[in-house]
C-alpha positions as CSV (number, residue, x, y, z in Angstrom):
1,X,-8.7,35.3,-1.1
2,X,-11.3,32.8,-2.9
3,X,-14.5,31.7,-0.6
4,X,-13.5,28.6,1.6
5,X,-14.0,25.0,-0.6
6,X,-15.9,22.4,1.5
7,X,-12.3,20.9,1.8
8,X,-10.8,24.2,2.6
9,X,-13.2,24.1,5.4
10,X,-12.3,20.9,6.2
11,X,-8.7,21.2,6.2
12,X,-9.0,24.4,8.6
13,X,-11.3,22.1,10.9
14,X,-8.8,19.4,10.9
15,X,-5.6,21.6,11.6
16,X,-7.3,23.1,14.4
17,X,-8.4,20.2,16.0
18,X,-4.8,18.5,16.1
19,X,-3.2,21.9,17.1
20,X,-5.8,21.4,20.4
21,X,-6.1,17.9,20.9
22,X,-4.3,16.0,23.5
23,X,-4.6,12.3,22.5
24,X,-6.1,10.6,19.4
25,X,-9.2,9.6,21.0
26,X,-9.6,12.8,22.4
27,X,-9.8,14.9,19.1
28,X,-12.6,16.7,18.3
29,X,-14.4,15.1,15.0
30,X,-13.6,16.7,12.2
31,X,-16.4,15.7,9.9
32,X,-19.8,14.4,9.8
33,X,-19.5,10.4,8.9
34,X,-21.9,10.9,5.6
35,X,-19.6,13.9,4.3
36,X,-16.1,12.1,4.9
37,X,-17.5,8.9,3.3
38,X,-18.4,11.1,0.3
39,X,-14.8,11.1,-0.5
40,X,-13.6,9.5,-3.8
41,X,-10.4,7.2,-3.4
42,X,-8.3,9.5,-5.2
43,X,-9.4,12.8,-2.5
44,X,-7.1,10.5,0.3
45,X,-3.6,10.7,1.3
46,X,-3.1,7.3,2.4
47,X,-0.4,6.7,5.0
48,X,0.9,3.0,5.4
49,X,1.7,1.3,8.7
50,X,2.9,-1.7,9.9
51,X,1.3,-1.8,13.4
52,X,4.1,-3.8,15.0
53,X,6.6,-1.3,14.2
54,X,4.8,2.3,14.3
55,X,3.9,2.3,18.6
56,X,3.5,0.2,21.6
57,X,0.5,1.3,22.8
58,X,0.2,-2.2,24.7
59,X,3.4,-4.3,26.2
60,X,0.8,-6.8,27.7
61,X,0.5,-8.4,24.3
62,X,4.1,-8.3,23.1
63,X,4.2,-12.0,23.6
64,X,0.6,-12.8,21.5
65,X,-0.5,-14.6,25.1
66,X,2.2,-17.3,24.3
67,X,5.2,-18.7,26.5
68,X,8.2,-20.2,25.0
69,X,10.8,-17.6,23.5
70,X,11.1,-16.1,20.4
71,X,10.7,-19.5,18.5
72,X,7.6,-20.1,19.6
73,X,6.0,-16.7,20.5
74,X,7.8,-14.6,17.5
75,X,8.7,-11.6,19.7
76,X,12.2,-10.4,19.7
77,X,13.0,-6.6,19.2
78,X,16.2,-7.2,18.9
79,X,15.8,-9.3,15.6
80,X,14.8,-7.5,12.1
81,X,12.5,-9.9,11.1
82,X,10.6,-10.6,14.6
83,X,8.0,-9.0,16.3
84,X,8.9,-5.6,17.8
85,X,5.8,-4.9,19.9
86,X,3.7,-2.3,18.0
87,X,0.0,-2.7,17.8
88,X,-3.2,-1.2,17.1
89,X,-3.6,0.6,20.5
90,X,-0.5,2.6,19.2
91,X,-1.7,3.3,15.8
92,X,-4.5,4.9,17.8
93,X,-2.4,6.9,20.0
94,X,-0.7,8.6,17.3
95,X,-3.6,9.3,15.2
96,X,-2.8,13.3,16.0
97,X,0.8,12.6,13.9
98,X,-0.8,10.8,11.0
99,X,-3.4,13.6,11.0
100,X,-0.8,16.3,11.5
101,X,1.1,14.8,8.4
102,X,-2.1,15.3,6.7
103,X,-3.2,11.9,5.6
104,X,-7.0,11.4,5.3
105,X,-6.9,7.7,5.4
106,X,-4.7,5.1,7.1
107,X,-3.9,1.5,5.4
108,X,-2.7,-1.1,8.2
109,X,-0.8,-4.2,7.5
110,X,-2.7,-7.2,7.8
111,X,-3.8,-7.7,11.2
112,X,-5.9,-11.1,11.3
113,X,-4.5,-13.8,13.4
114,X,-0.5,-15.3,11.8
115,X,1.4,-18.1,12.6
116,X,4.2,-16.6,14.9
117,X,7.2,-17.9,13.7
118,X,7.9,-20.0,10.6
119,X,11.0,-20.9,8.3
120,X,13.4,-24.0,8.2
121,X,14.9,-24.2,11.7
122,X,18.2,-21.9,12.1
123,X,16.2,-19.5,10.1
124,X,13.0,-19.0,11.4
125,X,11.3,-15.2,11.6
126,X,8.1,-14.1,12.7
127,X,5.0,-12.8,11.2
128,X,5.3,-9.4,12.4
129,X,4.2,-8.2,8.9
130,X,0.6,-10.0,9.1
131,X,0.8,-12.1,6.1
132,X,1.3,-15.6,7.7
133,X,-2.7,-15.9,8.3
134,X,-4.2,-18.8,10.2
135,X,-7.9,-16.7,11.5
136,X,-9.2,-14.3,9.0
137,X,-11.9,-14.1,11.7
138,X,-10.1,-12.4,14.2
139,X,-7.3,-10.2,15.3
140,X,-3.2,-11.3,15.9
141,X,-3.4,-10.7,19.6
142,X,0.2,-10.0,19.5
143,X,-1.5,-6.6,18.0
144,X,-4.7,-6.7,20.0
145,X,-8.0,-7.0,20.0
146,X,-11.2,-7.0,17.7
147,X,-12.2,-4.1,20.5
148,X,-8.5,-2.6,20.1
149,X,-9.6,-2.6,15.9
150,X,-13.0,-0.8,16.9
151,X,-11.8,1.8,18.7
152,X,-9.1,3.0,16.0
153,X,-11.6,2.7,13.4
154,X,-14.2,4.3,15.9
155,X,-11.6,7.0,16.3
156,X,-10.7,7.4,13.0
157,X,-13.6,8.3,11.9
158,X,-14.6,10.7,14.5
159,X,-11.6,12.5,12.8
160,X,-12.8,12.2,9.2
161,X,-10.4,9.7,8.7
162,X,-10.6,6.5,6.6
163,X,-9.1,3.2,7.4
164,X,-8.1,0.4,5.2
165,X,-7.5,-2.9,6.1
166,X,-4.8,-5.0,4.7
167,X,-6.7,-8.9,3.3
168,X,-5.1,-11.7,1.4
169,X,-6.7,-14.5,-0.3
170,X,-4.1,-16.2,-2.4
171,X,-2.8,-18.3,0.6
172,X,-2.4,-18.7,4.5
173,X,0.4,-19.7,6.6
174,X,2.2,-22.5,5.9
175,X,0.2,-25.5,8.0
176,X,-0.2,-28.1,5.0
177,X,2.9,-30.7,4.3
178,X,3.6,-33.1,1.6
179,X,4.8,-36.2,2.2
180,X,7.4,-36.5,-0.8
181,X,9.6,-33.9,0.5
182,X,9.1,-33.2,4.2
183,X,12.6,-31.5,4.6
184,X,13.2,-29.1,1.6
185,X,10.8,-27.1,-0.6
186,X,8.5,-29.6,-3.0
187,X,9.5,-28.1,-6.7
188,X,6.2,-27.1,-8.5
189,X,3.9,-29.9,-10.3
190,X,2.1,-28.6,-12.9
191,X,-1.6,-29.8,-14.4
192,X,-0.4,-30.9,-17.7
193,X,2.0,-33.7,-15.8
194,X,0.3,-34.1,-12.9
195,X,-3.9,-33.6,-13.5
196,X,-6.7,-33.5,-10.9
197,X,-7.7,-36.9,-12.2
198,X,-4.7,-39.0,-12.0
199,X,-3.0,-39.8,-8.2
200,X,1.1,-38.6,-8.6
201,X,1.1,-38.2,-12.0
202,X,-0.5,-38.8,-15.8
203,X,0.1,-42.9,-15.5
204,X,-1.4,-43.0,-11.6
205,X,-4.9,-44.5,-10.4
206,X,-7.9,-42.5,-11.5
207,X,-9.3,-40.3,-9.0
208,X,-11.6,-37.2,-9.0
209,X,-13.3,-38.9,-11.7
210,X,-15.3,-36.5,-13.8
211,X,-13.7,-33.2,-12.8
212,X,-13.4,-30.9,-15.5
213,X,-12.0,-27.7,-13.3
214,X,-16.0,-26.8,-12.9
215,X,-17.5,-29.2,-11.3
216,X,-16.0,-29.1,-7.8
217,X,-18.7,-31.6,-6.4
218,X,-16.5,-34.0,-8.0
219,X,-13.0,-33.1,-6.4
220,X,-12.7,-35.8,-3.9
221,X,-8.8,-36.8,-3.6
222,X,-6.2,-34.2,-2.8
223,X,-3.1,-36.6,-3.9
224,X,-2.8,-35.5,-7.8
225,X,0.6,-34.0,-7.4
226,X,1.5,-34.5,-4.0
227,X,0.1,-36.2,-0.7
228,X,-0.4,-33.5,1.4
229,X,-1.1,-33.7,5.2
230,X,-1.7,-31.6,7.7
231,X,0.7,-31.9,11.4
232,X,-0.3,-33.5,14.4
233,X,-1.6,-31.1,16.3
234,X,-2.3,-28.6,13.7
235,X,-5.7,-30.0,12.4
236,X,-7.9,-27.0,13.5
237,X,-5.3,-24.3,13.1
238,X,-6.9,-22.5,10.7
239,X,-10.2,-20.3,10.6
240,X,-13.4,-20.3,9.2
241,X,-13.3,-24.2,9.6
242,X,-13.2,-24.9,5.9
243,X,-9.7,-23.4,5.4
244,X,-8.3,-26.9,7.2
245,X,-9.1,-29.3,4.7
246,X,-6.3,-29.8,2.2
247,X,-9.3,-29.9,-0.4
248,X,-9.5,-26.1,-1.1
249,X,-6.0,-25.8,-1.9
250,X,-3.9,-26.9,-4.8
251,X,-1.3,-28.5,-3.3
252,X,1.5,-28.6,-6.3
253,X,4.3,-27.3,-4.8
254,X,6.6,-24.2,-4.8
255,X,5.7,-21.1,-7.4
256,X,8.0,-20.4,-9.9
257,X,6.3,-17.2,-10.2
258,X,5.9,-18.1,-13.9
259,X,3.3,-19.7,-16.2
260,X,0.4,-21.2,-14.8
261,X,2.1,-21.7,-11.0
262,X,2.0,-18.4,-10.4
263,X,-1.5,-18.8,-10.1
264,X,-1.6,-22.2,-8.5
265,X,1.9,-22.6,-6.8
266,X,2.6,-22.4,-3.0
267,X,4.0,-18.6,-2.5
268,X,7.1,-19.3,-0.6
269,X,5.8,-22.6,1.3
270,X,2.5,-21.0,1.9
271,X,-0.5,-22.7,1.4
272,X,-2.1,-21.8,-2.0
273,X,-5.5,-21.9,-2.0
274,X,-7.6,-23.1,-4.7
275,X,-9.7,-19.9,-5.4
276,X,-11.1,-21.4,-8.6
277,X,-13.6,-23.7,-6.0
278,X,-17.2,-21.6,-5.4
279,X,-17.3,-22.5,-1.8
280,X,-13.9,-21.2,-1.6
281,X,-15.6,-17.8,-3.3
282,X,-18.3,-17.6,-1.0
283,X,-16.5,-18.3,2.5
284,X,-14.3,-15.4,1.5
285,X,-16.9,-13.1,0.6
286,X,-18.3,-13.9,4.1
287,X,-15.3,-13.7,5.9
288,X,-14.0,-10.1,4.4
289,X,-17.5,-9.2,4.1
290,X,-18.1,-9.8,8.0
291,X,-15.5,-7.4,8.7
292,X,-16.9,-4.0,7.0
293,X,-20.5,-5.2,8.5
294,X,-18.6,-5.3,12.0
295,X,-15.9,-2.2,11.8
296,X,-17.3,0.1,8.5
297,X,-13.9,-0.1,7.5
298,X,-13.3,2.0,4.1
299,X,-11.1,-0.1,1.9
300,X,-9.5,-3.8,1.1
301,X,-5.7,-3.3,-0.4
302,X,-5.3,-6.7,-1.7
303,X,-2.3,-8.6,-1.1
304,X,-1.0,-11.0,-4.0
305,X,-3.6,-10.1,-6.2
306,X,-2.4,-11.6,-9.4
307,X,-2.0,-14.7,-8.0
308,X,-5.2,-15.1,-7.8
309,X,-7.4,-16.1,-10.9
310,X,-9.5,-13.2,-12.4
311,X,-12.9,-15.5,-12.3
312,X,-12.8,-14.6,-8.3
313,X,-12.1,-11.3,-8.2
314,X,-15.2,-10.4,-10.7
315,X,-16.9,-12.2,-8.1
316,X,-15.5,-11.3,-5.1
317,X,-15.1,-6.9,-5.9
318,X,-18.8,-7.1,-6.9
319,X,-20.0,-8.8,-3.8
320,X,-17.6,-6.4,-1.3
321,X,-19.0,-2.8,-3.0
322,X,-22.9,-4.5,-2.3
323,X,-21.5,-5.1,1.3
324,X,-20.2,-1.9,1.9
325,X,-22.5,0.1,0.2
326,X,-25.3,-1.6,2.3
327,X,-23.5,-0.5,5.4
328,X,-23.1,3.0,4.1
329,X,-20.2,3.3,2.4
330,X,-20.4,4.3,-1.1
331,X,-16.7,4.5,-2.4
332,X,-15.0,1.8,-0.4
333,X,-11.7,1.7,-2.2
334,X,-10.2,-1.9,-3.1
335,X,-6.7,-1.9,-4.7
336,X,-4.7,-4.8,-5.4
337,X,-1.1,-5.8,-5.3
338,X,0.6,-6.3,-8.7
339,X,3.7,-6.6,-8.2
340,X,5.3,-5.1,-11.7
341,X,6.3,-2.1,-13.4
342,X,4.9,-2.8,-16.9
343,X,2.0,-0.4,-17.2
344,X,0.3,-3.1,-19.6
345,X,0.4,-5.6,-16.9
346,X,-1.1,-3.5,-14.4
347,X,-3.9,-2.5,-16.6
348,X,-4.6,-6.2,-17.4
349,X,-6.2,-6.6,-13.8
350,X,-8.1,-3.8,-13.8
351,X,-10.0,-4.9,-17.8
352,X,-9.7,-8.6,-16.8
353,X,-10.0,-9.0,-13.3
354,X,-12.7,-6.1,-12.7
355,X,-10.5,-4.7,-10.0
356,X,-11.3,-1.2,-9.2
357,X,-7.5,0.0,-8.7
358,X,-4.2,-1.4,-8.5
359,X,-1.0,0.1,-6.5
360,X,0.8,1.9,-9.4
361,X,4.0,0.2,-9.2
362,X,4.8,1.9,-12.8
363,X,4.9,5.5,-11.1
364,X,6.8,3.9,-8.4
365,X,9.5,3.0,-10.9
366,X,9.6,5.8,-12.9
367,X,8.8,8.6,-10.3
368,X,11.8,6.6,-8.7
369,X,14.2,7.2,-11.8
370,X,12.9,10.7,-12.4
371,X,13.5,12.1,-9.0
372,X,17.4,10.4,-9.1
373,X,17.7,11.8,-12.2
374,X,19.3,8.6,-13.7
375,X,17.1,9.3,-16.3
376,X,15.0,12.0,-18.9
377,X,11.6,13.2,-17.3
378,X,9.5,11.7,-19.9
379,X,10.1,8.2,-18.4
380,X,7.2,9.6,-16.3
381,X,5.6,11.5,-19.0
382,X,5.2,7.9,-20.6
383,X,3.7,6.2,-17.5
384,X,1.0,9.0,-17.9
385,X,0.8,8.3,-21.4
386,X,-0.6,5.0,-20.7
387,X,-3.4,6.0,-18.4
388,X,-6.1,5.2,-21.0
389,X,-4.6,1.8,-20.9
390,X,-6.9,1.3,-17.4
391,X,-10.4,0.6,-17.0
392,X,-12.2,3.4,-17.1
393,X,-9.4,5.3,-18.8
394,X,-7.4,9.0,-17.7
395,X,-10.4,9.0,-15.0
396,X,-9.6,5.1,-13.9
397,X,-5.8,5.9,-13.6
398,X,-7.0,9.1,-11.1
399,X,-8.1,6.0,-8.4
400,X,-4.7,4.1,-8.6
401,X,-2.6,4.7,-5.1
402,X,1.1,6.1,-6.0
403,X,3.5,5.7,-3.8
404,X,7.6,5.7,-3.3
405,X,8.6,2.4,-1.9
406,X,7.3,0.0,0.6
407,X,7.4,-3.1,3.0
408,X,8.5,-5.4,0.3
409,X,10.9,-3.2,-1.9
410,X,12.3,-0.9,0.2
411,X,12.4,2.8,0.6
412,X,12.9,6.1,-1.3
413,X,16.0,6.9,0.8
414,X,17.3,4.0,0.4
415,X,16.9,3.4,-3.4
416,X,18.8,6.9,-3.4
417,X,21.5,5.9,-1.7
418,X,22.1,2.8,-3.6
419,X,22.1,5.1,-6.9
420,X,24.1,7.4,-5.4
421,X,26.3,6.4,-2.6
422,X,28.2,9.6,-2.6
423,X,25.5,12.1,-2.4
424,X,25.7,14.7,-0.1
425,X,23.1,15.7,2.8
426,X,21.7,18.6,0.5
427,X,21.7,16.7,-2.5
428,X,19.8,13.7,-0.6
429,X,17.2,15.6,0.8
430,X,16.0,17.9,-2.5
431,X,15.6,14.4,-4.3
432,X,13.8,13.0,-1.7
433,X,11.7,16.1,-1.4
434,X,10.9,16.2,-5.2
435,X,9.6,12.7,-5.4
436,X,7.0,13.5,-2.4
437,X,6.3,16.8,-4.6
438,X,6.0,14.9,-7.7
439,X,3.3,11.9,-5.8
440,X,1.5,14.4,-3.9
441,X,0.4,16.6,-7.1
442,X,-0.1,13.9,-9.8
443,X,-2.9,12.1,-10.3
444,X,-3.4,9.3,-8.1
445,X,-4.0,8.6,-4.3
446,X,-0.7,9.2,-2.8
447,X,0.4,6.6,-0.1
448,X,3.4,7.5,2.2
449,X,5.3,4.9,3.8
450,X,5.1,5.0,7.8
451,X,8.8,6.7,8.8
452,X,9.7,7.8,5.1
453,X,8.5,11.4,6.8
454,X,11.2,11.5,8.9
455,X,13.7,10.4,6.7
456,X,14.0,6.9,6.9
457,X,16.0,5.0,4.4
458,X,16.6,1.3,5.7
459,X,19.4,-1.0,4.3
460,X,17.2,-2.8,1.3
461,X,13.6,-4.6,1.0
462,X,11.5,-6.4,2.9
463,X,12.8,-6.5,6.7
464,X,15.4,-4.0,6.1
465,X,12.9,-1.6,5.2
466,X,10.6,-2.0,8.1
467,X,12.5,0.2,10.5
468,X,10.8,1.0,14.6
469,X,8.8,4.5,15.0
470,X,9.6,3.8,18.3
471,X,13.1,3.6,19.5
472,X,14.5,0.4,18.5
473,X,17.0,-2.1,19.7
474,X,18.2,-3.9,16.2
475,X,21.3,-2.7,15.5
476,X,21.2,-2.3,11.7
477,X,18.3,0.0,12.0
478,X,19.7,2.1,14.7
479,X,22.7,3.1,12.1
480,X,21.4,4.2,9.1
481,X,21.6,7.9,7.3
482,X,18.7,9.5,7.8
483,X,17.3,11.8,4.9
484,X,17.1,15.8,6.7
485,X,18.9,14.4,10.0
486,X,22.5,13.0,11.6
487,X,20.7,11.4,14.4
488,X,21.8,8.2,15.0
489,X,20.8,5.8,17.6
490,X,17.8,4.2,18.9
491,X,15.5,7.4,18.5
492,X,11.6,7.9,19.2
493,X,10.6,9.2,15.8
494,X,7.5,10.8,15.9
495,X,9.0,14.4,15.6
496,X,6.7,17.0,13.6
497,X,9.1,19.3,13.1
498,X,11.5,17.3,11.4
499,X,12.1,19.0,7.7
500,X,10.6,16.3,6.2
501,X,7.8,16.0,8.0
502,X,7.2,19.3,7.5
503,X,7.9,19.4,3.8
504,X,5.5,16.2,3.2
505,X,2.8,17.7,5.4
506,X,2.3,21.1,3.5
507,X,1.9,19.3,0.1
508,X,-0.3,17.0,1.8
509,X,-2.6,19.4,3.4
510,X,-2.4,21.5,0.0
511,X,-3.8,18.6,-1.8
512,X,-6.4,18.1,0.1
513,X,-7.2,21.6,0.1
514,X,-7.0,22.2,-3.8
515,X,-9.8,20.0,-5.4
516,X,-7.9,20.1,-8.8
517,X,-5.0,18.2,-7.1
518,X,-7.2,15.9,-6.0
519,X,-9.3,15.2,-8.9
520,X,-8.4,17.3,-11.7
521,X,-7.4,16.1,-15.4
522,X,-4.2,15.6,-15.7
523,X,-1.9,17.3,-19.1
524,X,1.9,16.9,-19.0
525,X,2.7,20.2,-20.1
526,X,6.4,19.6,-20.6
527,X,9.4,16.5,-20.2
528,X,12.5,15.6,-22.1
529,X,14.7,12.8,-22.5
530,X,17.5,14.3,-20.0
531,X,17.1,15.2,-16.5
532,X,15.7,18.8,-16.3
533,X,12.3,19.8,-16.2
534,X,8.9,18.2,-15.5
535,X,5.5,20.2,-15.7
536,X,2.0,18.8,-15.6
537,X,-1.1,20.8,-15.1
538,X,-4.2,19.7,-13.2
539,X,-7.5,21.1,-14.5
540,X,-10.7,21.3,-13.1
541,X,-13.0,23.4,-14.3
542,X,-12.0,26.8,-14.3
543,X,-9.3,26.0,-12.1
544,X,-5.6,25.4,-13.5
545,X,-3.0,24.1,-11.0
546,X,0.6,23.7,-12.7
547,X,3.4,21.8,-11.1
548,X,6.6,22.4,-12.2
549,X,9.8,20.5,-11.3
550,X,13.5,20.9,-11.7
551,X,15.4,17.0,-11.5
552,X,18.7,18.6,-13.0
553,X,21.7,20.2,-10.9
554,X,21.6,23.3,-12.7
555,X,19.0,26.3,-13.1
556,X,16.6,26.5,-15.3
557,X,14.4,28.9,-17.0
558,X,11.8,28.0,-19.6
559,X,7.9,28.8,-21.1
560,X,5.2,26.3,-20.7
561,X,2.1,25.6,-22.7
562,X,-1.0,26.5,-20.6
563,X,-4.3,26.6,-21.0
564,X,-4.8,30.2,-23.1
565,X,-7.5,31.5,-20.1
566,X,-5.1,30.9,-17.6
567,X,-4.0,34.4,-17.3
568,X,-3.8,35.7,-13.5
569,X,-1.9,33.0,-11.5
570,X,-1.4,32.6,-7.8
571,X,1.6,30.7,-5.5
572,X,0.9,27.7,-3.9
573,X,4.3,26.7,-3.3
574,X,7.7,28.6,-4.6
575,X,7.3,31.7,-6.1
576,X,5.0,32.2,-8.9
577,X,5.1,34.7,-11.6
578,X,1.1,36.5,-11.3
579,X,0.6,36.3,-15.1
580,X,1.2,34.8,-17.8
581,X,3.7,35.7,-20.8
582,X,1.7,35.6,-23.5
583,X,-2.2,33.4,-23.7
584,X,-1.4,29.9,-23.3
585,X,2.3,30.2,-22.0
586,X,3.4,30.7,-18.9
587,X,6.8,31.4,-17.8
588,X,8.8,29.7,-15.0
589,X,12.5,29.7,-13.2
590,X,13.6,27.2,-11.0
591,X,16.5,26.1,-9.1
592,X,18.5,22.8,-9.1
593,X,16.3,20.3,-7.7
594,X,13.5,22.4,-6.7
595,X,9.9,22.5,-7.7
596,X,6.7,25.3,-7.8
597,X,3.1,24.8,-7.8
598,X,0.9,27.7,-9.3
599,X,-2.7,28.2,-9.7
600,X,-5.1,29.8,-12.1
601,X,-8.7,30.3,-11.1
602,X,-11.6,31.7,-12.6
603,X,-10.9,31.1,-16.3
């Protein structure tokens, strides 16, 4: 057996502690803060929560402090797309089964303060999922409190955990109306038709006179496309104080999502602000900044990120590493949302926009395809391909957070199931099992969906997707098929001996055990344009770690190109031959659907 890796260490450290602690703030630290803060984004396993659906550590707050019914106070557990109750207090108080899992680092959902309940009436729902923001200052106290925040972060940490908050920029909830269409959605108004300098239109009244998109002292008038207005009543709904003057917004109208309105559209009736302004740079450097001052928190993912324009992200990223490395923290990890599968897209933001890391919706996608087996295993060899594409090249790539499915597009299970509606129990769960395989051994920061360890599958995207941890009372959740279970039924699902809990917490906790996994290069060793085998090595060092997986229903046995000092090999996971065929080929055998991990040492 090799000596004990300072991860080895800390792995032990952290398996004994949950096996002996009896509550999350209980737990024995794992770590000193200075060595857990050490961590690079790609040593996490990042597990994703939506407080208001993972535990309800707190019923007092159910209600946000509001009277009124679900219309007004947004809580309704019997409705997919209202609040359920969850909250920060019960993130806390299962901090032993995130541990357990063997995530390092958890990313919550945005929990600043939301508009409760929005939407044209008959179909109003609520902003359980924390992206309706009216007060970036301060916590939705339908999750909790800013003391409620501390002590998970507090606890956390005391753990060797990292926690990531959840931020937006691009817009806030929907408080700002325009007078031209108060009952339907205003159709965008773009600035070639409809410039800063002319009121309604090319042939209205000058205003704003001198603006040239730069000088912002000279944006007076709000009325170039639109008149907007804010509500009776709703004049000092929004926090800092700035974010209630219809000036820092552009006011044009509904995205199409296309063209220049993607960056200067409403998203879905929400306000879109007008990022381009420097004041609006600096309040939000001061607001976001404010929070890693107050909590230490570890990380920004960034919602809606390429709505944004690139000029205030190469401000803004700067400005938040200063912040967070004056507080301590020298790899705070920020990762933005780019919602799209084209790895040339997704590169874009990281050479353009400076950001650091965005979520690799191109593994998603092809990992996705692989792991059905609807197509050849180089689909993912490709997306690897591309990796120099990023800033910072193979090595950039290595900070991107993979992941399955989420919030917004729904889960593993259930893009299975859609594939394949007639798949069988067996057949369900070995897919499912290789595509956690596949993300938890290829480069990357893998980021697990709360409930996808025990099998969740949802019935589509966004609300359909965002299934109660604790036992639920919407109907449509309560009867889905489960990946690894028949349960059926409102169910507490917290359960660590569930098979896929299990399964995702050994190649979690053998991740963070093998530093190669973590942060090795990454070689594809061998794909093919037909379902079948997948084998990529991670190398670090002297150290050789080969993964080796199986999408096809029949057995296979092949050789696969290694490095030529990788001679004496070792299991990990399956069963591994203990040396190689021949210098710099390595023979393997593997079952339908199945996957080994190997390991060379000391080359």
């Amino acid at each position: 057996m090799s000596a004990l890796t300072p991860w080895r260490r800390t792995l032990l450290t952290m398996m004994v502690a949950s096996a002996l602690a009896t509550s999350a703030v209980a737990a024995p630290p794992t770590q000193s803060l200075a060595s857990y803060r050490l961590r690079k984004p790609q040593d996490e396993v990042i597990y994703f929560v939506l407080p208001d659906r993972f535990e309800n550590g707190d019923a007092t707050n159910d209600h946000g402090g509001m009277k009124g019914g679900p219309l007004v106070d947004g809580f309704d557990p019997t409705r997919a797309g209202f609040y359920h109750g969850g909250d920060i207090k019960g993130v806390t108080r299962r901090l032993d089964y995130i541990q357990g899992l063997g995530a390092t680092a958890v990313w919550l959902a945005p929990i600043f303060k939301n508009r409760a309940v929005q939407g044209p009436p008959g179909h109003e729902s609520a902003a359980h999922h924390g992206y309706w923001i009216t007060d970036f200052t301060d916590v939705d106290p339908h999750l909790g409190t800013k003391a409620d925040f501390k002590a998970l972060v507090d606890a956390a940490h005391a753990r060797g955990m990292k926690v990531y908050m959840d931020i937006v920029v691009n817009h806030t909830a929907d408080i700002i109306q325009y007078r031209e269409c108060p009952e339907s959605r205003c159709v965008y108004r773009g600035v070639a038709d409809y410039p800063y300098t002319r009121r309604g239109g090319v042939g209205g009244a000058p205003i704003n006179d001198g603006f040239d998109g730069k000088d912002f002292s000279k944006l007076k008038r709000t009325d170039w496309a639109y008149t907007p207005y804010i509500p009776a009543g709703q004049e000092h709904a929004k926090a800092p104080a700035w974010l209630n003057d219809p000036i820092y917004y552009h006011n044009r109208g509904e995205s199409t999502f296309a063209g220049e309105s993607s960056l200067t559209g409403d998203f879905a009736t929400l306000d879109d602000v007008f990022t381009e302004n420097p004041q609006v740079i600096q309040g939000f450097i001061e607001v976001y900044g404010r929070w890693i001052d107050e909590f230490g928190v570890d990380g920004f993912r960034i919602d809606t990120a390429r709505h944004v324009n690139p000029e205030f992200w190469q401000a803004f990223v700067p400005a938040m590493l200063a912040r967070a490395k004056a507080r301590g923290i020298p790899n705070f990890h920020i990762f933005g949302e780019v919602f799209d599968p084209d790895v040339a897209i997704l590169a874009s933001h990281t050479r353009v926009d400076k950001l650091p890391a965005v979520l690799d919706f191109a593994f998603q996608s092809a990992a996705t395809d692989v792991a059905i087996g609807r197509t050849g295993t180089d689909r993912l060899a490709r997306v690897f391909a591309a990796d120099p594409a990023y800033e910072g090249g193979e090595a950039g790539a290595r900070q991107l957070p993979t992941f399955l499915g989420n919030h917004d597009m729904g889960r593993i299970g259930w893009f299975m199931l859609k594939a394949k509606p007639a798949i069988s129990d067996g057949e369900l769960l070995a897919r499912v099992t290789l595509a956690n395989a596949i993300m938890l051994t290829a480069r990357g920061a893998p980021t697990i969906y709360y409930g996808d360890e025990q099998g969740f599958t949802g019935d589509g995207d966004y609300s359909d997707s965002r299934e109660d941890m604790f036992e639920s009372q919407v109907a449509s959740y309560n009867d889905n098929r489960l990946v690894g279970s028949t349960a059926k039924g409102p169910i507490s699902a917290f359960k660590t001996d569930s098979v896929l809990y299990q399964r995702i917490a050994e190649l979690s906790k053998l991740r963070v055990a093998t530093p190669a996994l973590r942060d090795g290069r990454q070689v594809v060793r061998a794909a093919g344009d037909q379902p079948g085998l997948l084998a990529v090595s991670r190398i670090l060092g002297k150290t050789e770690v080969l993964a080796v997986f199986n999408t096809s229903d029949q057995p296979l046995k092949a050789n696969v190109s290694v490095e030529a000092g990788s001679v004496a090999w070792r299991t990990l996971h399956g069963a591994c031959a203990a040396t190689a065929a021949a210098p710099g080929s390595y023979a393997i055998a593997l079952k339908p659907l199945d996957y080994k991990i190997c390991v060379s040492e000391g080359r």
